[in-house]
GURODREN-871757 format. One line per 2 residues: for each residue y, z, x of N, C-alpha, C. Coordinates in steps of 0.2 Angstrom, whole numbers, plus 2048, in hexadecimal, padded with zeros to 3 digits. Layout:
Y Z X Y Z X Y Z X | ... $
end
This chain:
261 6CE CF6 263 6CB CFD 269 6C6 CFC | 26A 6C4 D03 273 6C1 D03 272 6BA D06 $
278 6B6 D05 278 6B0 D05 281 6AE D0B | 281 6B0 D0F 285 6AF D12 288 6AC D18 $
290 6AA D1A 291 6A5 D1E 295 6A9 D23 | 294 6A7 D2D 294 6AC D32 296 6A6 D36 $
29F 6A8 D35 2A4 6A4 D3B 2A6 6A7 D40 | 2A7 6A7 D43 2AB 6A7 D48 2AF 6A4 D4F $
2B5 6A7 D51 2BB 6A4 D55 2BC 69E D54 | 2C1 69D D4C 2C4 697 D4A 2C9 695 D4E $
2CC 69A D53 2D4 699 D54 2D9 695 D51 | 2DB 698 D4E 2E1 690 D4B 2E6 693 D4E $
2EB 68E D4F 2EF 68D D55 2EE 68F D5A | 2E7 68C D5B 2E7 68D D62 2E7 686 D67 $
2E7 680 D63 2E9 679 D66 2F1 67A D65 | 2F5 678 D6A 2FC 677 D69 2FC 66E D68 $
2F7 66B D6A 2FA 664 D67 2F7 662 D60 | 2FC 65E D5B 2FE 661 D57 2F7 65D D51 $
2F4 656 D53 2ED 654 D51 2E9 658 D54 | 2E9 65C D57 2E2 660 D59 2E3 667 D54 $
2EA 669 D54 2EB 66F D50 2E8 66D D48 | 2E8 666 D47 2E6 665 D40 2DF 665 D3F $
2DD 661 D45 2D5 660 D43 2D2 66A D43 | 2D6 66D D48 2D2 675 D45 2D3 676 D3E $
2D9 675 D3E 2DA 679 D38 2D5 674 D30 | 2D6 66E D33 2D1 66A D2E 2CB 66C D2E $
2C7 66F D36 2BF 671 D37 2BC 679 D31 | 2C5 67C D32 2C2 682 D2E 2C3 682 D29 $
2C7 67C D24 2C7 67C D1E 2BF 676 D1B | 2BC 672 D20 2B7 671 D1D 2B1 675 D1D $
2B3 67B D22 2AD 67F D24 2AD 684 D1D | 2B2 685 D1A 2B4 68B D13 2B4 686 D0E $
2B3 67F D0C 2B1 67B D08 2A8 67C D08 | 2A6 67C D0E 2A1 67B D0C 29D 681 D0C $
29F 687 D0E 29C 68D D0B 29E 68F D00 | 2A4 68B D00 2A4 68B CF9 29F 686 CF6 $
29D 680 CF9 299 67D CF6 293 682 CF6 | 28F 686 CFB 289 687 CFC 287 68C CF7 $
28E 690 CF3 290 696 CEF 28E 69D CF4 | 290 69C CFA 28C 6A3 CFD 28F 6A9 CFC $
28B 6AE CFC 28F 6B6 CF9 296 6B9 CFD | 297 6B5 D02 29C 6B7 D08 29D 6B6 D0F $
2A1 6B5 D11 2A4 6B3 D18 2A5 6B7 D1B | 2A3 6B7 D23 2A5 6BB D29 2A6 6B6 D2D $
2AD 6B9 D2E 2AF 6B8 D34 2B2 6BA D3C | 2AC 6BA D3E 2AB 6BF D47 2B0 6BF D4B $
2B7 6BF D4A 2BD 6BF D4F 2BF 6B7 D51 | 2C7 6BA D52 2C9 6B0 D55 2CB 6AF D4E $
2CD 6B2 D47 2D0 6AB D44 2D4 6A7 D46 | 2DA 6AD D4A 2E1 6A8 D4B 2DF 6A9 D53 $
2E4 6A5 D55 2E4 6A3 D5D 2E9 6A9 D62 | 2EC 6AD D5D 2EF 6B2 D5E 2F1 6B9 D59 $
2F3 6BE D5A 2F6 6C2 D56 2F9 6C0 D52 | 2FF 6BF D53 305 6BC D52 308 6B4 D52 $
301 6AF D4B 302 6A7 D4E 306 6A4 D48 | 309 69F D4A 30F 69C D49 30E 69C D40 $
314 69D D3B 314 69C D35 310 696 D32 | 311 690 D36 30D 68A D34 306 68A D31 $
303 68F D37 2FB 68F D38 2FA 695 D31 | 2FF 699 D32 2FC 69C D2C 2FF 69A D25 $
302 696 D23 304 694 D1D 2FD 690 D1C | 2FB 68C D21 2F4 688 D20 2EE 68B D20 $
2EC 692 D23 2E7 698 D22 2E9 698 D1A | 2EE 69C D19 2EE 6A1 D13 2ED 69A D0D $
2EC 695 D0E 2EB 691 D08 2E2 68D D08 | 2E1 68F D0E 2D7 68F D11 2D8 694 D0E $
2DA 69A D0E 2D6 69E D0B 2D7 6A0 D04 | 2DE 69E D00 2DD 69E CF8 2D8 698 CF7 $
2D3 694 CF9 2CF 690 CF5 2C9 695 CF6 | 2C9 699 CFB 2C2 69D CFD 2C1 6A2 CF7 $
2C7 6A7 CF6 2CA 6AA CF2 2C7 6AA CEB | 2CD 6A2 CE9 2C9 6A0 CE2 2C3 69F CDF $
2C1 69E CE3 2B7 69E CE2 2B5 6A4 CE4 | 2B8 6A7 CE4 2B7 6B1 CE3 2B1 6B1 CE7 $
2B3 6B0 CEF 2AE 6B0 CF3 2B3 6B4 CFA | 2B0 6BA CF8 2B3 6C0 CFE 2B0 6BD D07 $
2B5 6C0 D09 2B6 6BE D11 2B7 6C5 D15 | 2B2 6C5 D1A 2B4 6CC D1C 2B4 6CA D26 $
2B7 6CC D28 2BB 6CA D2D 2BC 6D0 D33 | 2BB 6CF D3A 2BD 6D5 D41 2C2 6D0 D44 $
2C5 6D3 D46 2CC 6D1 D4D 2C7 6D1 D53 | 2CA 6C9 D55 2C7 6C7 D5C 2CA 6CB D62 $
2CA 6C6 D67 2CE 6C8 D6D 2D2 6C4 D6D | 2D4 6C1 D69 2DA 6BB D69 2DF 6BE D63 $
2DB 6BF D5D 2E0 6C1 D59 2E0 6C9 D55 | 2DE 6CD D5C 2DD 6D4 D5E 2E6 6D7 D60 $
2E7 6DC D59 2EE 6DF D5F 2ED 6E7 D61 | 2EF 6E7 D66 2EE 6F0 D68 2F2 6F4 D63 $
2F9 6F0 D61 2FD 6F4 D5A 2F6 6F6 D54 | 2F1 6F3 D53 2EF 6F1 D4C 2F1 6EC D48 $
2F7 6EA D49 2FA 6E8 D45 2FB 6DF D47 | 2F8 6DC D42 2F7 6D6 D42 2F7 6D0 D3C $
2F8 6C9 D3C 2F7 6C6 D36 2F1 6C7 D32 | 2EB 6C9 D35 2E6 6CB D31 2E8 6CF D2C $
2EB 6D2 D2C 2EE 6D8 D27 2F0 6D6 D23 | 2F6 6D1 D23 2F7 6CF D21 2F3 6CA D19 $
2ED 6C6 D1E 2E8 6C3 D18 2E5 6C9 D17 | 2E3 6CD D18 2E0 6D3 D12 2E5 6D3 D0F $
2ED 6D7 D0E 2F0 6DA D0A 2F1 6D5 D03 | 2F1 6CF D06 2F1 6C7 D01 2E9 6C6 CFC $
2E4 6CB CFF 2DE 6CB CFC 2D9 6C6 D00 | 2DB 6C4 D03 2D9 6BD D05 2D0 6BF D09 $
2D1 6C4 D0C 2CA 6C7 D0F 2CC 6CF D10 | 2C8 6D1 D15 2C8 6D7 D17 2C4 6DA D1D $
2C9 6DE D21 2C5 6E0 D27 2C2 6E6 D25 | 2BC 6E3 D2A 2B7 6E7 D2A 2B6 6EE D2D $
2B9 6ED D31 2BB 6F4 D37 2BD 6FA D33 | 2B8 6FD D35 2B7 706 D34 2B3 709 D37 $
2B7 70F D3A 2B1 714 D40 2B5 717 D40 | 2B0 71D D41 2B3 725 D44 2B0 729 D4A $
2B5 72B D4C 2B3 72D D54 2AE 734 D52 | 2A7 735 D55 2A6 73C D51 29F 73E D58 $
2A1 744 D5C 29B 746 D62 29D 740 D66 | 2A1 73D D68 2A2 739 D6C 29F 733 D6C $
29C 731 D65 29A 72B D64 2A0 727 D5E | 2A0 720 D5D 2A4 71E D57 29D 71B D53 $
29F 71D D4D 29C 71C D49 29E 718 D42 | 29A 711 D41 29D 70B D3E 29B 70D D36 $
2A0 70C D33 29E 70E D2C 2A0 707 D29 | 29A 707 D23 299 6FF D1F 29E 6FD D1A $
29F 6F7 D19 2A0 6F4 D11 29B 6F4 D0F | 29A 6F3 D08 295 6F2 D05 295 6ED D00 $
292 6E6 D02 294 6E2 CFD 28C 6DC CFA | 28B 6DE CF5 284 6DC CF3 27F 6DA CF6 $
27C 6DF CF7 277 6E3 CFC 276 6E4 D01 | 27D 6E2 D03 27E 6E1 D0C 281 6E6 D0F $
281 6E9 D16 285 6F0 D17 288 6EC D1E | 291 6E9 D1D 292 6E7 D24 297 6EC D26 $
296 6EB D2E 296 6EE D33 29B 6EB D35 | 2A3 6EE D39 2A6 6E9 D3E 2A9 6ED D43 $
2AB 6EA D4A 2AE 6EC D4F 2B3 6E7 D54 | 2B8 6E9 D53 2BD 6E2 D55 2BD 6E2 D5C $
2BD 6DA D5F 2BB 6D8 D65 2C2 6DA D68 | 2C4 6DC D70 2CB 6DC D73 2CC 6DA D79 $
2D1 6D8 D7A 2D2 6D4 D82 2D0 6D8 D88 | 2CD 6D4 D8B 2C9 6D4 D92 2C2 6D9 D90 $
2BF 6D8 D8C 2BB 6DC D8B 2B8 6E2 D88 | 2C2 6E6 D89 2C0 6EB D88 2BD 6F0 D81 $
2BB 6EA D7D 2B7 6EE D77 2B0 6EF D7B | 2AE 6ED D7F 2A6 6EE D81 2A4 6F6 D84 $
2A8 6F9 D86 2A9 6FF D86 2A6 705 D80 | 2AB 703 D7C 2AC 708 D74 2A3 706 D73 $
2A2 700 D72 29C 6FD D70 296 6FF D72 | 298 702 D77 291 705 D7A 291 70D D76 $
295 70C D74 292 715 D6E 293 714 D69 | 294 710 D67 292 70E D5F 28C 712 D5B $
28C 712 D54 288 714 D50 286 714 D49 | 285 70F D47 287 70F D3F 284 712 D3A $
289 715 D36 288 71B D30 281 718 D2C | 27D 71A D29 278 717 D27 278 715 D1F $
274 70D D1F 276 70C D16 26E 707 D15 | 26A 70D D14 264 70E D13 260 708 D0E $
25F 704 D0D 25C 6FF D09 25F 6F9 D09 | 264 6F9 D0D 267 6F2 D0C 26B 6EC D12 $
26B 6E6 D12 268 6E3 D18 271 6E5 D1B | 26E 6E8 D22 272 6EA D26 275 6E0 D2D $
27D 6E0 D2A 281 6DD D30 285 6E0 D36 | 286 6E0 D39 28A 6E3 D41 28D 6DB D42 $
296 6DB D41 298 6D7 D44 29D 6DA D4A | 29A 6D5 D4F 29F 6D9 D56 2A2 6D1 D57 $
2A8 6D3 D5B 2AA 6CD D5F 2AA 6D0 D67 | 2A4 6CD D6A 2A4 6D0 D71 29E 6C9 D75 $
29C 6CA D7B 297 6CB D80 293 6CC D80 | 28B 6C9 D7C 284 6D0 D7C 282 6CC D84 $
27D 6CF D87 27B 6CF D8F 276 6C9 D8E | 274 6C5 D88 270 6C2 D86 274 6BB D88 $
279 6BC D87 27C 6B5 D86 280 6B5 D8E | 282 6B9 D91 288 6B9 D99 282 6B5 D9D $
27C 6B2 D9D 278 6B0 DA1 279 6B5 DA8 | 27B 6B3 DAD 27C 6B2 DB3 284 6B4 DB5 $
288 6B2 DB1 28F 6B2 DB2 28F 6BA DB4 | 295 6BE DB9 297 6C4 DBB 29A 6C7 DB7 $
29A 6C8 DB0 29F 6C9 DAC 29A 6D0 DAA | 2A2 6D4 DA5 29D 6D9 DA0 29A 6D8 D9C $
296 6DC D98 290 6DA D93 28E 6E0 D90 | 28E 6DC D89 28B 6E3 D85 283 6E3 D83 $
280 6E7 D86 278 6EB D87 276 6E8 D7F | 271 6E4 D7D 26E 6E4 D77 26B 6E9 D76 $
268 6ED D7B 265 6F2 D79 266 6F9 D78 | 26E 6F8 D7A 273 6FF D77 276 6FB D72 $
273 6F9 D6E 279 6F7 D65 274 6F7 D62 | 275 6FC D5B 272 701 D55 26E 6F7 D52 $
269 6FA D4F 266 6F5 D4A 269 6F3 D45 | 268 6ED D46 26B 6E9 D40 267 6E5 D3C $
266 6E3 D36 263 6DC D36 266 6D6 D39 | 26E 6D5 D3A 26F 6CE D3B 276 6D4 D3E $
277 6CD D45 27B 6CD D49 280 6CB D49 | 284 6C9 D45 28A 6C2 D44 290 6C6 D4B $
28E 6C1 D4E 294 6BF D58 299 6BC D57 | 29B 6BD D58 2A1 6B7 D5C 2A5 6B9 D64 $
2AA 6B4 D66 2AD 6B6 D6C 2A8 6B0 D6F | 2A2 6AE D72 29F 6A9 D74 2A0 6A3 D71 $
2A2 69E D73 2A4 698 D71 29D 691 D71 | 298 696 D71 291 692 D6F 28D 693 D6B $
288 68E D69 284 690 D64 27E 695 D68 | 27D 69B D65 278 69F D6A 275 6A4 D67 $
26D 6A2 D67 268 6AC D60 264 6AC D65 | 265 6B3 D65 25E 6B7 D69 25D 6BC D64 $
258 6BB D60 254 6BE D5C 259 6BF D57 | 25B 6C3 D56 262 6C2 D4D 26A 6C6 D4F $
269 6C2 D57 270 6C3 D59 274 6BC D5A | 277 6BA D56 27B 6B2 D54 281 6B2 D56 $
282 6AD D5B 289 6AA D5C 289 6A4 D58 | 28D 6A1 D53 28B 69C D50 290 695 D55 $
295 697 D59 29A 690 D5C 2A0 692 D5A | 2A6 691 D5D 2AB 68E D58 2AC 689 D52 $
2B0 68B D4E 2B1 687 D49 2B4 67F D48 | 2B8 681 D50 2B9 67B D53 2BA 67B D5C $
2B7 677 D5F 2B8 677 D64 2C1 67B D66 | 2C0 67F D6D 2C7 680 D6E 2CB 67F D72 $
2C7 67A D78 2CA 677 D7C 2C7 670 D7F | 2C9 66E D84 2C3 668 D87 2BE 668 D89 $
2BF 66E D8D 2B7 66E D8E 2B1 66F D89 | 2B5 673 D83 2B1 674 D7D 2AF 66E D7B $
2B3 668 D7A 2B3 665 D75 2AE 65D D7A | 2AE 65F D80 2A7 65A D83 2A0 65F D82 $
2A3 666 D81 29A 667 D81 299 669 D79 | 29C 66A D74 299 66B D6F 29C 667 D6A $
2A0 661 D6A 2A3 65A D68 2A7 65E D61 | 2A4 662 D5D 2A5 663 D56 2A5 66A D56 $
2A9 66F D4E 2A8 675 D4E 2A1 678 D4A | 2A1 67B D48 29A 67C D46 29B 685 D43 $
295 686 D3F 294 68F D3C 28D 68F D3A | 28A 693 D37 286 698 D34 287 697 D2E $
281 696 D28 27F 699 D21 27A 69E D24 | 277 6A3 D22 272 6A7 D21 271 6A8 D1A $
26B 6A6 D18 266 6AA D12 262 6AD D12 | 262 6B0 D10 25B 6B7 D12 255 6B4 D0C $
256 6B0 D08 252 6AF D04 24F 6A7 D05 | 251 6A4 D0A 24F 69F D0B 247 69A D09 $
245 698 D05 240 698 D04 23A 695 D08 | 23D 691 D11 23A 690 D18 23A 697 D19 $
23D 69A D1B 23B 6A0 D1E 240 6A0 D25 | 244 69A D23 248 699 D2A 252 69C D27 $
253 6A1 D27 257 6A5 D24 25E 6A1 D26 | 25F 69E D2D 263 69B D32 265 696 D30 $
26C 691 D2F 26C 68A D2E 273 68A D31 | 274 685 D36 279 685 D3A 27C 67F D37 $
281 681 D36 286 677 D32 28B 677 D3A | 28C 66F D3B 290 66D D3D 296 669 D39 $
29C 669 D3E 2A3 667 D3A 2A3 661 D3D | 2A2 65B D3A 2A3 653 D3E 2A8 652 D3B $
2B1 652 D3F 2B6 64D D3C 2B6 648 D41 | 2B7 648 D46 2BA 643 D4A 2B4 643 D4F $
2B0 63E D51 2AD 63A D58 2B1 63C D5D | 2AB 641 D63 2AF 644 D6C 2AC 63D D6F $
2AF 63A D71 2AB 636 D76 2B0 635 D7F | 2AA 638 D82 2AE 63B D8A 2AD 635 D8D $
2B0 633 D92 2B1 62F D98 2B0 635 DA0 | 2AC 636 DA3 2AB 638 DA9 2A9 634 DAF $
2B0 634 DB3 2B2 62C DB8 2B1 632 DBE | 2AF 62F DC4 2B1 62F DC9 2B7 62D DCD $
2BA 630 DD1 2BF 62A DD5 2C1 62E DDC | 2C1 627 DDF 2C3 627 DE8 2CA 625 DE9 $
2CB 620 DE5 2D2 61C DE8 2D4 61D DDE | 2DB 620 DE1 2E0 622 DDB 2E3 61B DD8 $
2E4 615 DDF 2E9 611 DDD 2E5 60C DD9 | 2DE 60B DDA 2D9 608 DD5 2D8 60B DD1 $
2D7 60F DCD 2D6 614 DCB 2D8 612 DC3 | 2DD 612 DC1 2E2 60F DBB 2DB 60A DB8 $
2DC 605 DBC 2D7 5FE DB9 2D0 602 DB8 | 2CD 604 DBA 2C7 606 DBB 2C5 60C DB5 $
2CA 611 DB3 2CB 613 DAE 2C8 60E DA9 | 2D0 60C DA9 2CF 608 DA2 2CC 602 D9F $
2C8 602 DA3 2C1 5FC DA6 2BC 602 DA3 | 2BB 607 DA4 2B5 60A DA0 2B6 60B D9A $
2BE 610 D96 2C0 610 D90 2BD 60A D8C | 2BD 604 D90 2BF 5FF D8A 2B6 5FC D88 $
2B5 600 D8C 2AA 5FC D8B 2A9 603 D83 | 2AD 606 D81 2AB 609 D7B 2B1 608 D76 $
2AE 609 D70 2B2 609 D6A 2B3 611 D68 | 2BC 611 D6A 2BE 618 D6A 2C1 619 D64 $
2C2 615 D5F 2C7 614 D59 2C5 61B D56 | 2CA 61F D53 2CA 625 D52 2C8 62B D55 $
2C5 62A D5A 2C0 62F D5B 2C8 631 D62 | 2C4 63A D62 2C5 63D D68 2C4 63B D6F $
2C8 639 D71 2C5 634 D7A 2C9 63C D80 | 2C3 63B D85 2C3 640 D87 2C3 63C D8F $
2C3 63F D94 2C7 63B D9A 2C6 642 D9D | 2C1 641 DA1 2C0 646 DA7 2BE 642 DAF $
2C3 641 DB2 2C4 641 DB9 2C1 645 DC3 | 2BD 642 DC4 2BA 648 DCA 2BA 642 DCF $
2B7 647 DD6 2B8 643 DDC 2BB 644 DE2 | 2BD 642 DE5 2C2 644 DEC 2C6 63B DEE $
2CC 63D DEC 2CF 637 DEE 2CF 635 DF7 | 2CD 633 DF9 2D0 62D DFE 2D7 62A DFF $
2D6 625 DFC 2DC 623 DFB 2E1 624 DF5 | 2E7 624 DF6 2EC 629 DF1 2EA 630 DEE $
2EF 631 DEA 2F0 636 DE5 2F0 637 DDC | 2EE 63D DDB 2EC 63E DD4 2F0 639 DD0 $
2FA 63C DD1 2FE 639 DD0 301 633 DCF | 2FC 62D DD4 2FA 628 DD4 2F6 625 DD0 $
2F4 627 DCB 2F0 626 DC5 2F6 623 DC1 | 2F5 61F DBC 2F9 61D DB8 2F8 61F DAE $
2F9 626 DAE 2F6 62A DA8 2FB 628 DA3 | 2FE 625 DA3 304 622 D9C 2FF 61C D99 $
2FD 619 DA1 2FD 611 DA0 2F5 612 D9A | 2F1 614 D9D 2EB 61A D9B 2EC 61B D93 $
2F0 61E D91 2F1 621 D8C 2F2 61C D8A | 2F7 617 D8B 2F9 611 D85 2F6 60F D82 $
2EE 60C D87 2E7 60A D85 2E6 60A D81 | 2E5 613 D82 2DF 614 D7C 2E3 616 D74 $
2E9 618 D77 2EE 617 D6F 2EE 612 D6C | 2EE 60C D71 2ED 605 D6B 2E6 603 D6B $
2E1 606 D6C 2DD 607 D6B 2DB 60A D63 | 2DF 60C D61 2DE 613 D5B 2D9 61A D5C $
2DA 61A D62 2D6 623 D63 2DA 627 D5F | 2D7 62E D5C 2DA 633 D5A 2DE 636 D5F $
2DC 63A D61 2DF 63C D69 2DC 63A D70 | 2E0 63D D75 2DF 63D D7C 2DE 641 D7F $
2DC 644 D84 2D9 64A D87 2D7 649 D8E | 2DC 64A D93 2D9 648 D9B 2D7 64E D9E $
2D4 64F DA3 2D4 655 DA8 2D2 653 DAF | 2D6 655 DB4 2D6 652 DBB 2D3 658 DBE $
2D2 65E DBD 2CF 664 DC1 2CE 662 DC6 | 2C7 660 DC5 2BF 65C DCA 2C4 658 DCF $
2CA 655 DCE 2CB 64F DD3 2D2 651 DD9 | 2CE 650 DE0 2D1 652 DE3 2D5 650 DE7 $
2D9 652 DEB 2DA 64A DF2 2DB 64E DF7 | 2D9 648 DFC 2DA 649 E03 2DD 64E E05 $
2E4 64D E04 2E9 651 E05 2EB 658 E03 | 2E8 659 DFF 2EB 65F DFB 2E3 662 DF9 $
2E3 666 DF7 2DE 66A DF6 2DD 669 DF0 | 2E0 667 DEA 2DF 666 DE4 2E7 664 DE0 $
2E6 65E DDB 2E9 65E DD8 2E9 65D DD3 | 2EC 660 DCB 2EB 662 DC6 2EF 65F DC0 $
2ED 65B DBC 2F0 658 DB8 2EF 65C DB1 | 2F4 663 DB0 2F2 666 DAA 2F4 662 DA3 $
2EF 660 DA0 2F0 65D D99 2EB 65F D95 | 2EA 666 D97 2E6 66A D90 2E4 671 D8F $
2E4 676 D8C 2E4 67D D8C 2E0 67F D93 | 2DC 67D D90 2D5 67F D96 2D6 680 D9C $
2DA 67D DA1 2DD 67D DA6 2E4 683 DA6 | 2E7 682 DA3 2ED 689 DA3 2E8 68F DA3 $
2E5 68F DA1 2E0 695 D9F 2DC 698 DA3 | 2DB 692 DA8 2D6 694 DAF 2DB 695 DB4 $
2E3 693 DB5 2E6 695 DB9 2E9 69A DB7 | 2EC 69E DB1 2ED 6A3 DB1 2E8 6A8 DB1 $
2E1 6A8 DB0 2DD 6AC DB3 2DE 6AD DBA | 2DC 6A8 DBD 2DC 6AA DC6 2E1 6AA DC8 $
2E7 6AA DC6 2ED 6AC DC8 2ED 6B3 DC7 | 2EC 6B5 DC1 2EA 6BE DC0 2E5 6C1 DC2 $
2E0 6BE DC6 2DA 6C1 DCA 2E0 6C1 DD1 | 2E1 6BC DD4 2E5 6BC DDC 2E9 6C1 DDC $
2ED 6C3 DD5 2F1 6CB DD6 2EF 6D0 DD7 | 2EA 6CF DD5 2E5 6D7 DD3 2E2 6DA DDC $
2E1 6D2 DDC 2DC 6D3 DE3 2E1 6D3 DEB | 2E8 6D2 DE9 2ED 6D6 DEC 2F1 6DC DED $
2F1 6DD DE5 2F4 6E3 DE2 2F0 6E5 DDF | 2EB 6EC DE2 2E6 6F1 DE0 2EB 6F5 DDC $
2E9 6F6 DD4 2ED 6FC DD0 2E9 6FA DCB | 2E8 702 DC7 2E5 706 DC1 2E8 701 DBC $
2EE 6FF DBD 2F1 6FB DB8 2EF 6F4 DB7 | 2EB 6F1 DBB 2E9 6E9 DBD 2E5 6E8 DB4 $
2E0 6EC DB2 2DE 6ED DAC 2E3 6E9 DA7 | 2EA 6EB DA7 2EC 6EA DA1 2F0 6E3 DA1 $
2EF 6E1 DA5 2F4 6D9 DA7 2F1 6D5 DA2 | 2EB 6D2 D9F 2E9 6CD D9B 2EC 6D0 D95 $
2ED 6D7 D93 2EF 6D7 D8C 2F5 6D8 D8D | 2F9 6D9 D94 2FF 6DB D92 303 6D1 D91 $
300 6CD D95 302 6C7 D96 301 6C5 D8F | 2FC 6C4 D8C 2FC 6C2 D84 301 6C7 D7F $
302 6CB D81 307 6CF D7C 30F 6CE D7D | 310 6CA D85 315 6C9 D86 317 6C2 D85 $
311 6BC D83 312 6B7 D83 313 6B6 D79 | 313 6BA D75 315 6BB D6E 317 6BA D6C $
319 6B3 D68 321 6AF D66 323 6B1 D61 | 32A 6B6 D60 32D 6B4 D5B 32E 6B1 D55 $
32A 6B5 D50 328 6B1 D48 32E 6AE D43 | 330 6AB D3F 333 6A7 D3C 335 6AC D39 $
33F 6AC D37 341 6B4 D35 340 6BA D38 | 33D 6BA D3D 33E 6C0 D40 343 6C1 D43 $
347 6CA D44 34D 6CA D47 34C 6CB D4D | 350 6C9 D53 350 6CC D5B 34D 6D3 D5B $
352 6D8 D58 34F 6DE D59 349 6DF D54 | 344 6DE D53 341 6E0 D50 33B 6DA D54 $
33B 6D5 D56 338 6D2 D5A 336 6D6 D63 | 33A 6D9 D62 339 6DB D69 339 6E4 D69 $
339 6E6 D62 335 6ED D60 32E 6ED D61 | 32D 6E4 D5F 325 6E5 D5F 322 6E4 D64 $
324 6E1 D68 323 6DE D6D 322 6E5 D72 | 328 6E9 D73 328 6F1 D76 322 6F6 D73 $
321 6F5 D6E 31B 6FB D69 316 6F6 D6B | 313 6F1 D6C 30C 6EE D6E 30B 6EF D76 $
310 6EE D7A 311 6F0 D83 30F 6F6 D82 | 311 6FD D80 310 705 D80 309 703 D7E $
309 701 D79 300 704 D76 2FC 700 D7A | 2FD 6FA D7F 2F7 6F8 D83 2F8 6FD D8A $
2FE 701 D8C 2FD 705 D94 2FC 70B D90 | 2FB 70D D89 2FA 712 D88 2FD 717 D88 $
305 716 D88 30B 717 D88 30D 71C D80 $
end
C-alpha cells in the first residue's frame, strides 16, 4: 500500500503583486518540505501548477529549484495540465520539468470504439491514471468516455482536473456525471478551489489562496497526505499552509466623504502587524462618490502599521449616481469583468465560434519569454490560434 501527497492548482505567477507572488511561491515550497518530512512514496499534482502555459522565467527558476529538493529525496512527482497551464499546442513548461526529470505527466489514452481509454503509471502498487483539465470546460466532454486499461491487484488513482456534479451545487455550469467515471480507489481533483470529499472523490484547496476572495474564505493554502495504511483507519489528513495571518475588515458605507475616518477607526481597534489586511467595502452611497474615499491616506495607515499587504474591493459599493463603481485593485475583479464582457458578446453575436474566445483570449494574452526571438514568438503564438479553431 501507498503513502502519498495530493495537490492541486498552486498557480505560481498567478499573483502579479510581488509579496503575494512570494508568499505562493513560499506556500508551495513548505507544502514539498513537508511531504519530504512525511517520507511519502510520491506527489500528485491535479492541474494549476503554473498560472499559465507560458509563465514568466522568474517563477520558473523558483519552481525548478522546489522541485530539485523534491527530486533529491528521490520522491517522484507525477503531475496533469490544468486549464490554466493547459496548451492546445501540447506544448508547455511542464515538459519542460519532465525533460529536467523533475516529475512526469501522467497523461496517456488511446482512442479505441469511440471510447479513450486511460492507460497507468505504475509506481509502487499504485496504478495512476491522468486527464488534463482544459479551458472552459471543454475536457468534460472527452470525460464522459473514458476507460481505464485495467491493472488488476493494485490500488487504482484517476487524476482529473475538472467539475464532478457533486461539488457545482446549484451553480448553471457543466459537470461531470460521478456516475459515468470508471472506478477508482481514490480520486485526486483539482480545478475547485475548495476543500471538498464525496466519498473518495477529493478536492484538497489550493495551495495557496488565488485571489481575494480566496483568501477571506480559506485564509491559508492547504493539501492532502493519503495513507492507505493508517493505523485510525482515517486514511485522509488535510495539512494547512499558515504563513501570514488574513484578517478582513467588512465596512459598510453611505457617505464617501466620512468614510476615510470611519475606515481607519475600524483598522485600528485590531492589531494588523504583519498579517494580510483585507478591506472590503459594500452599500449604496448617498452622499459622494467611491472616488471620494481616500485609499492612499488608507494604505499609509496600515503601512505604518506594519501590515504585510493590502487588498481592497469596492464591488459591493455603489452610488447613487451611477450604477456601480469599481475600484479594481485585485485579480478577482479583472476576471469577473472579463467574463461578462465575453458573455455580452456572445449574447449579441450568435456564432459556432463564441466557444473558442476564452482560449483564444488566453493564448493571445501569452507574454513573450526571456530570449525569445519576435519571429518565433509569434510562430507560436499562430500554431496555438490554428490548433484552438482547429485550423
Amino acid at each position: 500500500m501507498v503513502k502519498f501527497a495530493h495537490m492541486s492548482d498552486v498557480h505560481l505567477g498567478g499573483w502579479k503583486q510581488q509579496p503575494m507572488q512570494e508568499l505562493n511561491l513560499l506556500s508551495f515550497k513548505k507544502s514539498i518540505e513537508i511531504c519530504i518530512k512525511e517520507k511519502v512514496d510520491f506527489v500528485l499534482i491535479a492541474g494549476d501548477l503554473f498560472d499559465s502555459a507560458f509563465p514568466p522565467i522568474e517563477i520558473l527558476k523558483e519552481a525548478f529549484s522546489i522541485f530539485r529538493k523534491l527530486h533529491d529525496s528521490k520522491i517522484p512527482c507525477f503531475i496533469i495540465a490544468g486549464s490554466h497551464d493547459y496548451s492546445v499546442s501540447g506544448k508547455t513548461f511542464l515538459d519542460v520539468l519532465e525533460k529536467a526529470g523533475f516529475c512526469k505527466n501522467v497523461e496517456d489514452f488511446e482512442e479505441r470504439g469511440g471510447k479513450l481509454i486511460l492507460n497507468p503509471l505504475i509506481y509502487k502498487g499504485a496504478a495512476i491514471y491522468g486527464y488534463p483539465g482544459k479551458t472552459s470546460s471543454l475536457e468534460i466532454k472527452d470525460l464522459r468516455r473514458i476507460e481505464l486499461n485495467d491493472s488488476p491487484g493494485l490500488f487504482k488513482i484517476l487524476m482529473l482536473h475538472t467539475t464532478i456534479d457533486k461539488v457545482k451545487g446549484d451553480l448553471p455550469i457543466d459537470s461531470l456525471e460521478t456516475l459515468r467515471i470508471p472506478y477508482a480507489d481514490y480520486y485526486a481533483l483539482g480545478h475547485i478551489h475548495i476543500e471538498f470529499k464525496y466519498e473518495n472523490f477529493i478536492y484538497p484547496g489550493p495551495v495557496f489562496p488565488n485571489n481575494f476572495q480566496e483568501l477571506e474564505d480559506l485564509n491559508y493554502g492547504r493539501f492532502c497526505i493519503i495513507d492507505t495504511e493508517s493505523p485510525s483507519g482515517d486514511i485522509l489528513s488535510k495539512i494547512q499552509i499558515k504563513l501570514k495571518e488574513v484578517i478582513s475588515f467588512d465596512i459598510e458605507i453611505n457617505n464617501s466623504t466620512l468614510a476615510t475616518e470611519k475606515i481607519i477607526a475600524e483598522i485600528e481597534k485590531k492589531n494588523i502587524e504583519d498579517k494580510i489586511v483585507l478591506l472590503r467595502l459594500r452599500g449604496t452611497l448617498n452622499v459622494g462618490k467611491v472616488s471620494d474615499i481616500k485609499f492612499s491616506q488608507i494604505e499609509d495607515f496600515i503601512n505604518n502599521h506594519k501590515a504585510y499587504f493590502f487588498l481592497r474591493n469596492t464591488r459591493d459599493l455603489k452610488s447613487k449616481d451611477t450604477d456601480l463603481e469599481m475600484e479594481i485593485g485585485e485579480k478577482e475583479d479583472t476576471q469577473e469583468m472579463e467574463e461578462e464582457t465575453i458573455e455580452n458578446y456572445k449574447k449579441q453575436n450568435i456564432s459556432v465560434l463564441n466557444k473558442y474566445i476564452p482560449q483564444l483570449i488566453k493564448t493571445l494574452g501569452t507574454e513573450k519569454q526571456e530570449g525569445e526571438t519576435t519571429e518565433s514568438f509569434t510562430g507560436r503564438i499562430l500554431e496555438e490560434s490554428k490548433k484552438t479553431l482547429n485550423f
